[in-house]
Backbone as numpy.savetxt, mean C-alpha at the origin, in Angstrom:
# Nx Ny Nz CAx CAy CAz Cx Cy Cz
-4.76 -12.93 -8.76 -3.46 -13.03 -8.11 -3.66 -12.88 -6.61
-3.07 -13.87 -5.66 -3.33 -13.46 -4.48 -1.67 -13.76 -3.39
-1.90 -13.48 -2.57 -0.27 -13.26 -1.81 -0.73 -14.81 -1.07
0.90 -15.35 -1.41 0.48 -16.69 -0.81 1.74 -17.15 0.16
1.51 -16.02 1.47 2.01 -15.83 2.53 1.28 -16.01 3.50
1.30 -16.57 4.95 0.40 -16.39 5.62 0.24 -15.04 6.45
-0.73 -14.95 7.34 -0.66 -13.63 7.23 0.25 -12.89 8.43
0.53 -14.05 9.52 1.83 -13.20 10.43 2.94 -12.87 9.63
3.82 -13.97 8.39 4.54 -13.68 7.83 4.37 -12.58 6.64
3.32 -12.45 6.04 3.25 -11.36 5.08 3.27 -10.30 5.82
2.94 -9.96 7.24 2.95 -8.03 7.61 4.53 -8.11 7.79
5.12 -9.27 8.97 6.29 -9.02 9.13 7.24 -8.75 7.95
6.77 -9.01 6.78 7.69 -8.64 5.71 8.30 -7.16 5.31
6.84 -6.70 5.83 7.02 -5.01 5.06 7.53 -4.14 6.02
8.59 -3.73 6.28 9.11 -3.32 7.10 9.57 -1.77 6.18
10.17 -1.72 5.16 10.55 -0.52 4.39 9.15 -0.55 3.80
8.13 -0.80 3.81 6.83 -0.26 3.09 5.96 0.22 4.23
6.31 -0.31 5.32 4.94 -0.12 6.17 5.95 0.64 7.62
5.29 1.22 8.74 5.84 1.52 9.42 6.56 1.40 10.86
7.46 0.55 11.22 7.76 -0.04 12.50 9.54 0.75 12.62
9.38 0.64 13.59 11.17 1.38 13.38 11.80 0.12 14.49
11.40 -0.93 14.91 12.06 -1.97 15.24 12.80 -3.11 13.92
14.22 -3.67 14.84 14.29 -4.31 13.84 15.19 -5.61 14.63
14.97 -7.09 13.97 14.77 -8.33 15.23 15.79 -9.07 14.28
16.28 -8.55 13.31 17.41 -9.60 12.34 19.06 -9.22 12.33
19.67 -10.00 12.05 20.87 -8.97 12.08 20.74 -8.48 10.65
20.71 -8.45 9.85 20.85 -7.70 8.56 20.65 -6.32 8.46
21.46 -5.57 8.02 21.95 -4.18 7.95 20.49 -3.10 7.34
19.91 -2.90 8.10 19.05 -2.42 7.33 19.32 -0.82 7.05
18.62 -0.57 5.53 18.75 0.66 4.57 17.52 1.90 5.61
17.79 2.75 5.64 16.75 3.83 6.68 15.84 4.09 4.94
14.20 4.66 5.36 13.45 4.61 4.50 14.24 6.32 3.69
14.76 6.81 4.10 15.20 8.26 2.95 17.11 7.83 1.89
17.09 6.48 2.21 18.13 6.42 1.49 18.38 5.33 0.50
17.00 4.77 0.16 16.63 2.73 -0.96 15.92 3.47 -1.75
16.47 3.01 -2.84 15.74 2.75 -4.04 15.02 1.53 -4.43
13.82 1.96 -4.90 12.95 0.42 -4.69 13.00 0.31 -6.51
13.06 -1.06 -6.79 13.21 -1.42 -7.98 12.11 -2.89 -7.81
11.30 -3.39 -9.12 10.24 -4.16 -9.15 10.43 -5.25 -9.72
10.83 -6.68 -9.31 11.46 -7.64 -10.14 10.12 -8.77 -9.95
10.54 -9.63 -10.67 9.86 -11.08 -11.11 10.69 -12.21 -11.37
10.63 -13.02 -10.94 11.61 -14.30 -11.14 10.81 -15.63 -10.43
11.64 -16.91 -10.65 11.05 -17.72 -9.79 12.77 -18.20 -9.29
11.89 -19.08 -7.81 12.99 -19.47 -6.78 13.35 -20.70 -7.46
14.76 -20.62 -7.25 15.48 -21.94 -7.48 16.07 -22.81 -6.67
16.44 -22.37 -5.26 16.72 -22.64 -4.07 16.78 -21.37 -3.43
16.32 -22.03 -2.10 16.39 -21.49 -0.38 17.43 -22.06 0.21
17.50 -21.37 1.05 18.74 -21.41 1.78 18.53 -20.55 3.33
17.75 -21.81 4.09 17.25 -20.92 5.30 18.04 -20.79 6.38
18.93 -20.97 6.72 19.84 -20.83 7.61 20.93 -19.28 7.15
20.40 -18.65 6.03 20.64 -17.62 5.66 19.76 -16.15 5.42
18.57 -17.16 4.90 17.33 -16.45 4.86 17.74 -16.02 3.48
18.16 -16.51 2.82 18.17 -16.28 1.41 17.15 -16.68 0.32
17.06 -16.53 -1.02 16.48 -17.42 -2.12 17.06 -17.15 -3.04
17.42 -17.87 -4.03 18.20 -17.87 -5.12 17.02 -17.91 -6.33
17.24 -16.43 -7.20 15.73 -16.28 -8.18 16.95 -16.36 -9.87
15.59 -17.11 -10.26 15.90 -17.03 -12.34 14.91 -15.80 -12.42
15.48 -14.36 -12.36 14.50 -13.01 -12.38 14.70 -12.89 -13.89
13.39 -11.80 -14.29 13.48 -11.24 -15.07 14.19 -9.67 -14.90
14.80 -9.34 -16.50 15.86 -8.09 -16.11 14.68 -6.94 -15.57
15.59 -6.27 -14.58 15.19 -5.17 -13.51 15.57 -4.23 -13.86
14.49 -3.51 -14.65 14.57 -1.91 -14.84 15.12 -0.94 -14.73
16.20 -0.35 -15.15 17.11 0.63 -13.97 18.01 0.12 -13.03
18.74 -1.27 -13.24 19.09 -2.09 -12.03 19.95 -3.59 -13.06
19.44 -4.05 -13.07 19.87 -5.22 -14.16 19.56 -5.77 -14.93
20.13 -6.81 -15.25 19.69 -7.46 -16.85 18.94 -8.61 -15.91
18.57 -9.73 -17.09 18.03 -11.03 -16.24 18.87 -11.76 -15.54
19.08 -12.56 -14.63 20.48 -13.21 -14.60 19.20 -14.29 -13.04
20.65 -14.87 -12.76 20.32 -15.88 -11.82 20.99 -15.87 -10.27
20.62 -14.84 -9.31 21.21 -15.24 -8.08 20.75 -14.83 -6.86
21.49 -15.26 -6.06 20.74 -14.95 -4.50 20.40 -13.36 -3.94
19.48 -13.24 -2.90 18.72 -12.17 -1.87 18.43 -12.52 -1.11
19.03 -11.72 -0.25 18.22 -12.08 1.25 17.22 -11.36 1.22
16.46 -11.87 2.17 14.76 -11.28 2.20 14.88 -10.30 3.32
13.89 -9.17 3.39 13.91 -8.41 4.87 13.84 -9.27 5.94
12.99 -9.91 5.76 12.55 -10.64 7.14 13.00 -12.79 6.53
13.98 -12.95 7.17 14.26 -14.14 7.08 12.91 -15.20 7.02
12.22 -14.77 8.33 11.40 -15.59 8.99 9.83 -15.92 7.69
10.20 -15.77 6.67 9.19 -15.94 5.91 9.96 -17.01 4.89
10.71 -17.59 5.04 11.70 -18.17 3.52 10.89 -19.42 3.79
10.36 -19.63 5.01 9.59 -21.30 4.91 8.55 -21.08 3.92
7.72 -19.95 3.78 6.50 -19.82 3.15 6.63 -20.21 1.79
8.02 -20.00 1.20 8.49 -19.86 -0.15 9.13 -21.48 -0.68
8.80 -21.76 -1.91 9.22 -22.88 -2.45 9.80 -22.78 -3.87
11.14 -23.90 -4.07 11.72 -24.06 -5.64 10.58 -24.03 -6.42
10.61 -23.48 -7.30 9.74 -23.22 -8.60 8.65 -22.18 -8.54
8.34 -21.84 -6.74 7.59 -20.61 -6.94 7.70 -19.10 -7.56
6.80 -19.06 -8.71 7.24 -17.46 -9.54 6.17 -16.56 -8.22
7.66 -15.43 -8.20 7.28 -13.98 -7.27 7.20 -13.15 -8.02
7.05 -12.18 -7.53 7.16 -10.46 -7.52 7.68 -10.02 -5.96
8.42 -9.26 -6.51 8.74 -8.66 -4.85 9.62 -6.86 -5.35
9.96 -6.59 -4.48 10.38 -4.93 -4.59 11.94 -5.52 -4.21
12.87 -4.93 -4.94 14.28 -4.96 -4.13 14.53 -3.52 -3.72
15.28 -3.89 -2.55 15.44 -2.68 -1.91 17.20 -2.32 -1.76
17.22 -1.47 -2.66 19.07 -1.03 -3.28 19.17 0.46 -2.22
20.26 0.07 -1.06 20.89 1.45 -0.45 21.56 1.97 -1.13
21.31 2.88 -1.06 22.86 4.18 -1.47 24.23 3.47 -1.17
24.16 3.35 0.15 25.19 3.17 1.29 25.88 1.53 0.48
26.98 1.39 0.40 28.05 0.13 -0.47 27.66 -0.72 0.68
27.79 -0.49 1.63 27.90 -1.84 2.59 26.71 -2.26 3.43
25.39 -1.79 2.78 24.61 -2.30 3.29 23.96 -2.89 2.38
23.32 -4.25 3.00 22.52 -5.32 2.28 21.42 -4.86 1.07
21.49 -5.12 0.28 20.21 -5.45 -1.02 19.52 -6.21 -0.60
18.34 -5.98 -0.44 17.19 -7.23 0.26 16.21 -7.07 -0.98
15.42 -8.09 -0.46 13.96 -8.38 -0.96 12.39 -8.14 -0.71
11.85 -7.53 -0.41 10.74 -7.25 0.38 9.25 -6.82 -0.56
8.20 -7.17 0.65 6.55 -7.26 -0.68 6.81 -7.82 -1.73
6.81 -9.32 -0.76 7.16 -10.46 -1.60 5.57 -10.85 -2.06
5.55 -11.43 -3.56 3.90 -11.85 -3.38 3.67 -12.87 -4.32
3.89 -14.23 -4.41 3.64 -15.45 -5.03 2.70 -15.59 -6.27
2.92 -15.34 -7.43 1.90 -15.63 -8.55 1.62 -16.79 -8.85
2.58 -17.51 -8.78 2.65 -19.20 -9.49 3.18 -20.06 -7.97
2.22 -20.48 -7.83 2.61 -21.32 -6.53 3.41 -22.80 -7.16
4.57 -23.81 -6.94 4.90 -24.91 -7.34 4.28 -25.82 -6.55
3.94 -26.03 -5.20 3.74 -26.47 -4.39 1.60 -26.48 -4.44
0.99 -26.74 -5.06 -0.45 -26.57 -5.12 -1.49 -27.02 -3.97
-1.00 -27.38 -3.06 -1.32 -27.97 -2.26 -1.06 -27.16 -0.34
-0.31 -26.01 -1.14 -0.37 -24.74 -0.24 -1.29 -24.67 -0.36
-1.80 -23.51 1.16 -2.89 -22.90 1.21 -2.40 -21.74 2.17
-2.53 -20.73 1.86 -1.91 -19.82 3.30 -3.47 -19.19 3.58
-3.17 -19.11 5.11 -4.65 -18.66 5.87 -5.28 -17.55 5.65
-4.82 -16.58 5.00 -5.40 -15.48 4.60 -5.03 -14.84 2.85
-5.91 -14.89 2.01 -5.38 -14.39 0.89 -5.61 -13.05 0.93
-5.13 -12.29 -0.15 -5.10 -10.74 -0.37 -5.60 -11.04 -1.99
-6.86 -10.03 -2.05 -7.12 -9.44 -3.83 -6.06 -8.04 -4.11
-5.78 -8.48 -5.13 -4.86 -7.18 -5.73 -5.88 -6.51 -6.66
-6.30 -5.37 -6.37 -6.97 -4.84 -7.27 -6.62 -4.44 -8.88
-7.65 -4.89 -9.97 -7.03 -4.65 -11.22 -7.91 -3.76 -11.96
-7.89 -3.31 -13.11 -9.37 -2.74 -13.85 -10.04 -3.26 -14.22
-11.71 -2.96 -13.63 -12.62 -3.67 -14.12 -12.88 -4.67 -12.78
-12.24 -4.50 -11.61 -12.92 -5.31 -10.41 -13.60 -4.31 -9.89
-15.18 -4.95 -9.39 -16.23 -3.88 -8.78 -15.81 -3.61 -6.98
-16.00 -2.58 -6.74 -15.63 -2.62 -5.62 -16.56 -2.61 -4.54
-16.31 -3.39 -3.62 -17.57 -3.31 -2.57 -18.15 -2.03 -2.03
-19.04 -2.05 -1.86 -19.62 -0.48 -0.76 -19.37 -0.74 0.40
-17.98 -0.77 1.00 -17.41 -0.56 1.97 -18.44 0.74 3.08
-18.12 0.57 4.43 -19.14 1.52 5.20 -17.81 1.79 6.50
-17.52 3.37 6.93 -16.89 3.83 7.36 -17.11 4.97 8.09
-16.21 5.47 9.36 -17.24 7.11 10.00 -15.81 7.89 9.75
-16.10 9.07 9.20 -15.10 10.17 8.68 -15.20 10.98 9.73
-14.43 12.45 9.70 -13.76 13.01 10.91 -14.98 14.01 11.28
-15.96 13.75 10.90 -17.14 14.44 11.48 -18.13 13.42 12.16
-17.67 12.58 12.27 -18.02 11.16 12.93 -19.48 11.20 12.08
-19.15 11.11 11.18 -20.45 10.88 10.25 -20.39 10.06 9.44
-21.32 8.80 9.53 -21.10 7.66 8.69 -20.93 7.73 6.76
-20.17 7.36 6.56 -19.96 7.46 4.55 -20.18 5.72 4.29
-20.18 5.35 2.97 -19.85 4.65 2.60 -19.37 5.14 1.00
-18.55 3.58 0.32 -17.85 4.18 -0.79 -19.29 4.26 -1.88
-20.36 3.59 -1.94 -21.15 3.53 -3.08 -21.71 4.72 -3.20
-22.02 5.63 -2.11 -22.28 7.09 -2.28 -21.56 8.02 -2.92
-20.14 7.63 -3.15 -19.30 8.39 -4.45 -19.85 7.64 -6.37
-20.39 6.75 -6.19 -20.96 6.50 -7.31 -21.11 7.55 -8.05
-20.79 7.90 -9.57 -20.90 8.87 -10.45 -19.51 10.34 -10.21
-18.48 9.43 -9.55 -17.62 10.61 -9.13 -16.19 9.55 -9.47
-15.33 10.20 -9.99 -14.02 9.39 -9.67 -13.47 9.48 -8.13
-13.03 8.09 -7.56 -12.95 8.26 -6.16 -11.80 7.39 -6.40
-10.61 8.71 -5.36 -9.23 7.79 -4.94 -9.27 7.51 -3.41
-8.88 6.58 -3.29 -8.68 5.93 -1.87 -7.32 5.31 -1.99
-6.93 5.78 -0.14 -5.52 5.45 0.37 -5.30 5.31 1.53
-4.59 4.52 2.23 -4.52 3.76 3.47 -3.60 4.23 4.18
-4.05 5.04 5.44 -2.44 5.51 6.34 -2.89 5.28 7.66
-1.93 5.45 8.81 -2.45 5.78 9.97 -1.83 7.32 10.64
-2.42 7.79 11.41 -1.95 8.87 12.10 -0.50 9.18 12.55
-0.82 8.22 13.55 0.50 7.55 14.32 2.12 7.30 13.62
1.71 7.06 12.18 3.04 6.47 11.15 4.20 7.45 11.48
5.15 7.01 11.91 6.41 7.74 12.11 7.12 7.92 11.18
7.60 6.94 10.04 8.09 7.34 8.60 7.81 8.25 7.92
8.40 9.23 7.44 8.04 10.51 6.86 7.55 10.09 5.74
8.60 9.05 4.58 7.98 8.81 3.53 7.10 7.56 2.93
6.43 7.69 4.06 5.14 6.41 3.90 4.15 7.21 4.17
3.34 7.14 5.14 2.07 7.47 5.53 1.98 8.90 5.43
3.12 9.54 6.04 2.81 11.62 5.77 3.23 11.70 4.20
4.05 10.79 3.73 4.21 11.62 2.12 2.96 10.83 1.46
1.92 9.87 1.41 1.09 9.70 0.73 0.38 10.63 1.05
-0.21 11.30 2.17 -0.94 12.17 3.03 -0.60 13.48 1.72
0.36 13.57 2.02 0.95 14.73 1.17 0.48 14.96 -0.16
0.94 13.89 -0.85 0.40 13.52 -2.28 -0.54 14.07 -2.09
-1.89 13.03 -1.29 -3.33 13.64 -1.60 -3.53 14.94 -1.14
-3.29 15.44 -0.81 -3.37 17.12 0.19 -2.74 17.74 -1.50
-1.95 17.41 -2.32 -1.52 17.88 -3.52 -2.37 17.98 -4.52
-2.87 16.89 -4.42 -4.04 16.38 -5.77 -5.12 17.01 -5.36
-5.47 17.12 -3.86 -6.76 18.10 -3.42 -6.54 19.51 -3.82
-5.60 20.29 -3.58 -5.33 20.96 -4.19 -5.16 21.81 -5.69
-5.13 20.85 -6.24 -5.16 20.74 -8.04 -6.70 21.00 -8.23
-6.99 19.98 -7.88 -8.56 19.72 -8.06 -9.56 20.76 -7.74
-9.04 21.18 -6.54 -9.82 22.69 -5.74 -9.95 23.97 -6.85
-8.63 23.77 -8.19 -8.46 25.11 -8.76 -9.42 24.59 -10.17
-9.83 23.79 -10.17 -11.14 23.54 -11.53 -12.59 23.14 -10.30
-13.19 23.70 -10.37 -14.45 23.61 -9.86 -15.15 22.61 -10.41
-15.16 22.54 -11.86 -16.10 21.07 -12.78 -15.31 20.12 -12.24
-13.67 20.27 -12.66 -13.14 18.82 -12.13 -13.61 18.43 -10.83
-13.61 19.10 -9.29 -13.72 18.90 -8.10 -15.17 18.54 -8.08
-16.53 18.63 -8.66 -17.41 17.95 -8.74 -17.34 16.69 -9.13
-16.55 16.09 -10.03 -16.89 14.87 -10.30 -15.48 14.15 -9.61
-15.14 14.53 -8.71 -14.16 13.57 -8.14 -14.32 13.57 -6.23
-13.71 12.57 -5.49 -13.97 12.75 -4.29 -12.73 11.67 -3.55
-11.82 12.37 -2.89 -10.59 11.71 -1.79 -11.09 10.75 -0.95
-10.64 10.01 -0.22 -10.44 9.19 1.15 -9.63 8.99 1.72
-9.10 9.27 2.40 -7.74 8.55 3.32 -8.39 7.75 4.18
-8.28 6.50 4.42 -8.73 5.41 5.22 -7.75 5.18 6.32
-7.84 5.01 7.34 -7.10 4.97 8.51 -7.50 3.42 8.95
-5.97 2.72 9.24 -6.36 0.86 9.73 -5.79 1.07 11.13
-6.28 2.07 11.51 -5.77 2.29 13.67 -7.09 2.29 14.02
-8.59 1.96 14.06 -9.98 2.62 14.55 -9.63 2.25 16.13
-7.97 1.62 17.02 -8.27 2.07 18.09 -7.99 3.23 18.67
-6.96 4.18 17.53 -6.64 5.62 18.11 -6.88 6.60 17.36
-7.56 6.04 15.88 -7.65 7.11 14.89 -9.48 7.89 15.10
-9.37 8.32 16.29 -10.61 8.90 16.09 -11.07 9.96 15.72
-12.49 10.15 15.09 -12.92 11.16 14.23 -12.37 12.70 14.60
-12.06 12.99 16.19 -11.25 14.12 16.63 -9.82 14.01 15.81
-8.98 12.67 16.08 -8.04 12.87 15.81 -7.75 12.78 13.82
-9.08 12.12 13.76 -8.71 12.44 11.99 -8.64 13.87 11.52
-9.70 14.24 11.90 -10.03 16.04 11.81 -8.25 16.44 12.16
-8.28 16.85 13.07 -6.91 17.06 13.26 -5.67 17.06 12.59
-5.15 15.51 12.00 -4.31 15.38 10.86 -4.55 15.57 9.94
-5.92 15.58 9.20 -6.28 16.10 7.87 -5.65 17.10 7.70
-5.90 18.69 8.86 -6.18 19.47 9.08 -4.32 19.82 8.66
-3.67 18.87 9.20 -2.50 18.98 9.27 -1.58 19.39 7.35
-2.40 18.98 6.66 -2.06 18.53 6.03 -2.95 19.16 4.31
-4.27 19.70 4.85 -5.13 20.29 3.94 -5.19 21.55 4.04
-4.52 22.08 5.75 -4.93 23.87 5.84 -6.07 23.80 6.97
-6.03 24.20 7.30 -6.78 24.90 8.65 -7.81 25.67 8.01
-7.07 26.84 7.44 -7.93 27.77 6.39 -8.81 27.77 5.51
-8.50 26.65 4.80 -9.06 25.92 3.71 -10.48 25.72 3.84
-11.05 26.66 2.94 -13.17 26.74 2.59 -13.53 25.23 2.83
-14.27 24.73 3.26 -14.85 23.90 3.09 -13.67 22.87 3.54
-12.93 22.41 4.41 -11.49 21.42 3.96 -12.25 20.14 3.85
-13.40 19.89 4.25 -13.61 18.06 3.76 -14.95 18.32 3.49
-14.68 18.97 2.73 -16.21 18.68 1.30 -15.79 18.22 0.48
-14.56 17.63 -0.10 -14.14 16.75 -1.10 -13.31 15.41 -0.49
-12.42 15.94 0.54 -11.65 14.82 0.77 -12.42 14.29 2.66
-11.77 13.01 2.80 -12.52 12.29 3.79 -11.31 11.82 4.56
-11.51 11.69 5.76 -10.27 11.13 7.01 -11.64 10.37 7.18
-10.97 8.92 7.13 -12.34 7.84 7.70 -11.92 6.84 8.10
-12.36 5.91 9.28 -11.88 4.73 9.69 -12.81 3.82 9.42
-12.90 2.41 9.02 -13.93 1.45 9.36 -13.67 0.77 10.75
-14.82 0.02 11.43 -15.23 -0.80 12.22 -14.34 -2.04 11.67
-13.61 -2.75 13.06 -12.74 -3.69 12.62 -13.39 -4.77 12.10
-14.23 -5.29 11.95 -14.83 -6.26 10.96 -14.66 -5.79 9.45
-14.93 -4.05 9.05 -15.06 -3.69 8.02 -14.00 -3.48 7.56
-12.53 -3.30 8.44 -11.35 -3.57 8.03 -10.41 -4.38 7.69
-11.07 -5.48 8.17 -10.36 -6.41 7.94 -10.60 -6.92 6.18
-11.99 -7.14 5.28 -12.59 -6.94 4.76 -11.92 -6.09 3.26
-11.68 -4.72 3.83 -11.26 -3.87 2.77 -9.84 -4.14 2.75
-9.25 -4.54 3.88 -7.55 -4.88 3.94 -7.39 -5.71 2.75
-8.16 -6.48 2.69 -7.71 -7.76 1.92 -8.40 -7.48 0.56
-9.18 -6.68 0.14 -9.49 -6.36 -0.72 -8.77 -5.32 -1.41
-8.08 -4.39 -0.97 -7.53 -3.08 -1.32 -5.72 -4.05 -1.41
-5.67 -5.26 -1.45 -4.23 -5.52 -1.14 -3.49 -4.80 0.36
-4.49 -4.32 1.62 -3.39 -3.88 2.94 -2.71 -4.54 3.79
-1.45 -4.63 3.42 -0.91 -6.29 5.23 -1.06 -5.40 6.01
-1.37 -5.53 7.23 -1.38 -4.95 8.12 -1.23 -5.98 9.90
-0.29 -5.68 10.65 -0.02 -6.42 11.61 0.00 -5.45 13.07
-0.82 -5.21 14.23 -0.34 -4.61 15.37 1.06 -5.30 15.92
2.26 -4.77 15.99 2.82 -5.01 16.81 3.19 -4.73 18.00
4.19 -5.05 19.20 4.22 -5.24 20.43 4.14 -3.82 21.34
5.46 -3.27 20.26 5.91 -1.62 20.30 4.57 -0.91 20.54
3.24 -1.30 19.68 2.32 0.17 19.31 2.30 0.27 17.96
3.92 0.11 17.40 3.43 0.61 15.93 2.33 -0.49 15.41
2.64 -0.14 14.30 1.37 -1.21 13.17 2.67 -1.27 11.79
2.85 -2.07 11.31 3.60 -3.04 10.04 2.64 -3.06 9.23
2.29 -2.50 7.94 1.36 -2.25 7.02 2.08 -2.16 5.38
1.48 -2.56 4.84 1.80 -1.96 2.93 1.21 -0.86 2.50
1.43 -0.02 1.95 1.02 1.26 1.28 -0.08 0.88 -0.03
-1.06 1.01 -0.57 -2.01 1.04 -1.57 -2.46 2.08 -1.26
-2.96 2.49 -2.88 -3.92 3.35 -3.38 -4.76 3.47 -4.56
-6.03 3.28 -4.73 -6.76 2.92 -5.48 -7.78 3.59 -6.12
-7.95 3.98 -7.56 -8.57 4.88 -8.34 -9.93 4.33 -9.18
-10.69 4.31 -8.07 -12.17 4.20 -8.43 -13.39 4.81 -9.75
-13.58 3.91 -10.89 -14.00 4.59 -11.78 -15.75 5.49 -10.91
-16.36 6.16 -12.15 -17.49 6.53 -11.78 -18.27 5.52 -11.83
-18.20 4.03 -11.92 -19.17 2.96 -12.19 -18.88 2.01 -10.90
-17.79 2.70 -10.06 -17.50 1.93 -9.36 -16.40 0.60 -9.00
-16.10 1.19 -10.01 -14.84 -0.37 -10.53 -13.18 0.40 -11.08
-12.84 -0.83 -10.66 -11.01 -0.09 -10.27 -10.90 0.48 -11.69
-10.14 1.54 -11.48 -9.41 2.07 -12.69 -7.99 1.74 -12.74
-7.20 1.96 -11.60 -5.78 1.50 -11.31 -5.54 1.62 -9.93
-4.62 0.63 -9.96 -4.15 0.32 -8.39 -2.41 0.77 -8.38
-2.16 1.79 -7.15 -1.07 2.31 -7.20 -0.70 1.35 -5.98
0.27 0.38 -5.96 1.05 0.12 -4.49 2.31 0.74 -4.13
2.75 0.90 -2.93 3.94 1.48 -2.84 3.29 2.52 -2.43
4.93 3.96 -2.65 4.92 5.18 -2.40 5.61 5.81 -3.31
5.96 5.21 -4.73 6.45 5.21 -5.63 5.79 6.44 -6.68
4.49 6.24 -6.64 3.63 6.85 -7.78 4.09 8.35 -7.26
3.70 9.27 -8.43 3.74 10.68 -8.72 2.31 11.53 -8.03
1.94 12.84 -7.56 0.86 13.70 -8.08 1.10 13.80 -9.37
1.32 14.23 -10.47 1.51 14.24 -11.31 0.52 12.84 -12.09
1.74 11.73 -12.02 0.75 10.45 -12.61 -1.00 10.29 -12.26
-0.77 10.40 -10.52 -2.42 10.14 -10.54 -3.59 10.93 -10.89
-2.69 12.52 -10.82 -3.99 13.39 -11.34 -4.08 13.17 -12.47
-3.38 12.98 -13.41 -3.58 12.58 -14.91 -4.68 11.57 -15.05
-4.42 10.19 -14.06 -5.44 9.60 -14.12 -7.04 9.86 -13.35
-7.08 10.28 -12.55 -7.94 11.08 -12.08 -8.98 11.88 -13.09
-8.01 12.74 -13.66 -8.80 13.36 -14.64 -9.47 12.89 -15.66
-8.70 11.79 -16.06 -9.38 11.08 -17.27 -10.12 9.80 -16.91
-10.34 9.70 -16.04 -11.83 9.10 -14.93 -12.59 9.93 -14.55
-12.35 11.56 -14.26 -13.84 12.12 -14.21 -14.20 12.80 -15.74
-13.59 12.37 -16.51 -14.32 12.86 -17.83 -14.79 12.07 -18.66
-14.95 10.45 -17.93 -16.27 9.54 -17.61 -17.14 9.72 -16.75
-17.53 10.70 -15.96 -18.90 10.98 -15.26 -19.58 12.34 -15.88
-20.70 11.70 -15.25 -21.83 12.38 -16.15 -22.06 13.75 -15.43
C-alpha cells in the first residue's frame, strides 16, 4: 500500500496529525483537544473542487455511522486534484465536539488508484508484519552513533517527534506514552533486557544531541538511574531521514513559520527485526502497546 499523494500535498494534509498552528483555508477548523478521530474507507464518486469536497461510497464508521454515500470536505482543499472518481481511500474523519464546526477529512491515503497511470513523486511504505526493517544509522543524545540492527534480539519500539512540536497531544503526548511504557518496563528487570525505546527526531536542524538530552530528560526524570540505557532521543542525517520517513509511513514538510507539518507513527520491531505492528496516529493506548511489547520480548532469547 502506498500514499498516492504527492509529496507537497500529502504533508499539507496533516494538519490535526502533525504540528503547525497556521491555517490558509477558510474552513472552521476543530483545535487538536476537542476531534474525535474516527477511521473510514470508501471510494470517491465525485469531486467537487471549487469546494474542496469529495463525495465517498464509505464503508460504515465505527462509533460514527453506518455505510452510506456523501460528501467531506478535506482539511486541506488544495489536495482534491490528487484525488480521482473511483479512487478507494482511507482517511481519518475528524468529528468536533463543537455543532458548528466542519467534519473534515484528513491522512488521506489511496489504496486503489482508478486512474493507473498516476504516479505521485514520492511514495510512502506503510509498515505491516513481517516487513524487515532496514538498519537505519542515527546519533542519540550522547552524540553517540546507534543504529537500529544493534537492537537485534530485543523488542524495539520506535516513534517520531520533534522537540519544537507545540501541540500537546501529538508529539509531547506520544513522548509521554513512551516515558509510560519506559516506566513499566523499568519495574521487571527481565522484561527491560529484552526490549529497547527510540524516539526519532525529523528536526536534525535543531534537534541536537544537547537538546535531545534535555527533552528526554523532560519527560523520563532527571533522577532516573541510568535514564537512556533503555530508551534513545536520536536524530538521523538528512539523507537517512528522508529514507526512514518513507519507510516508517512519516509526511513530513518544513514550513515557512518554522514549524514542521508531519504524521505521527510508531512502530514495534520484532526481535528478528521485522515489524510486529504499526501504530499511526495518537490514538493507541500504553496499555495496548505494552501488551504488545511484551509479547514480542517473550520471543527473544
Amino acid at each position: 500500500m502506498i500514499r498516492s499523494l504527492s509529496a507537497s500535498a500529502l504533508f499539507a494534509v496533516l494538519l490535526v496529525t502533525g504540528c503547525h498552528s497556521g491555517e490558509t483555508t477558510a474552513i472552521q477548523p476543530a483545535t487538536d483537544a476537542n476531534v474525535r478521530i474516527y477511521k473510514l474507507r470508501g471510494k470517491v464518486v465525485a469531486i467537487d473542487a471549487t469546494k474542496g469536497e469529495v463525495i465517498l461510497d464509505h464503508e460504515a464508521i465505527p462509533g460514527f455511522m453506518e455505510a452510506m454515500t456523501m460528501p467531506y470536505r478535506l482539511k486541506n482543499a488544495n489536495i482534491v486534484s490528487e484525488l480521482h472518481p473511483g479512487d478507494v481511500l482511507t482517511a481519518d474523519v475528524l468529528v468536533p465536539q463543537d455543532a458548528n464546526a466542519d467534519v473534515l477529512l484528513d491522512h488521506i491515503v489511496v489504496v486503489g488508484q482508478a486512474r493507473l497511470d498516476y504516479r505521485p513523486k514520492v511514495t510512502y511504505h506503510v509498515p505491516a508484519p513481517g516487513d524487515a526493517v532496514p538498519d537505519f544509522k542515527l546519533r542519540n543524545q550522547d552524540a553517540r552513533a546507534i543504529h537500529l540492527g544493534q537492537f537485534r534480539g530485543k523488542a524495539l519500539l520506535i516513534t517520531f517527534i520533534y522537540t519544537r512540536c507545540p501541540l500537546p497531544n501529538f508529539c509531547p503526548r506520544v513522548t509521554r506514552n513512551f516515558a509510560a511504557i519506559e516506566s513499566r518496563l523499568a519495574a521487571d528487570p527481565k522484561l527491560l533486557k529484552k526490549t529497547q525505546l527510540i524516539c526519532v527526531s525529523f528536526d536534525p536542524e535543531h534537534d541536537t544531541p544537547e537538546r535531545l538530552r534535555a527533552y528526554g530528560l523532560e519527560y523520563i526524570g532527571a533522577d532516573m538511574k541510568d535514564a537512556f540505557a533503555h530508551i534513545d532521543f536520536a536524530v538521523p542525517q538528512k539523507p537517512v531521514l528522508g529514507e526512514m520517513a518513507k519507510f516508517f509511513d512519516v509526511g513530513i514538510t518544513n514550513e515557512a513559520d518554522g514549524t514542521i507539518t508531519h504524521t505521527l507513527s510508531t512502530t514495534l520491531i520484532g526481535p528478528d527485526g521485522k515489524v510486529i505492528e504499526f501504530y499511526p496516529g495518537n490514538d493507541w493506548t500504553v496499555e495496548q502497546v505494552l501488551g504488545d511489547v511484551k509479547q514480542a520480548a517473550a520471543k527473544a532469547g
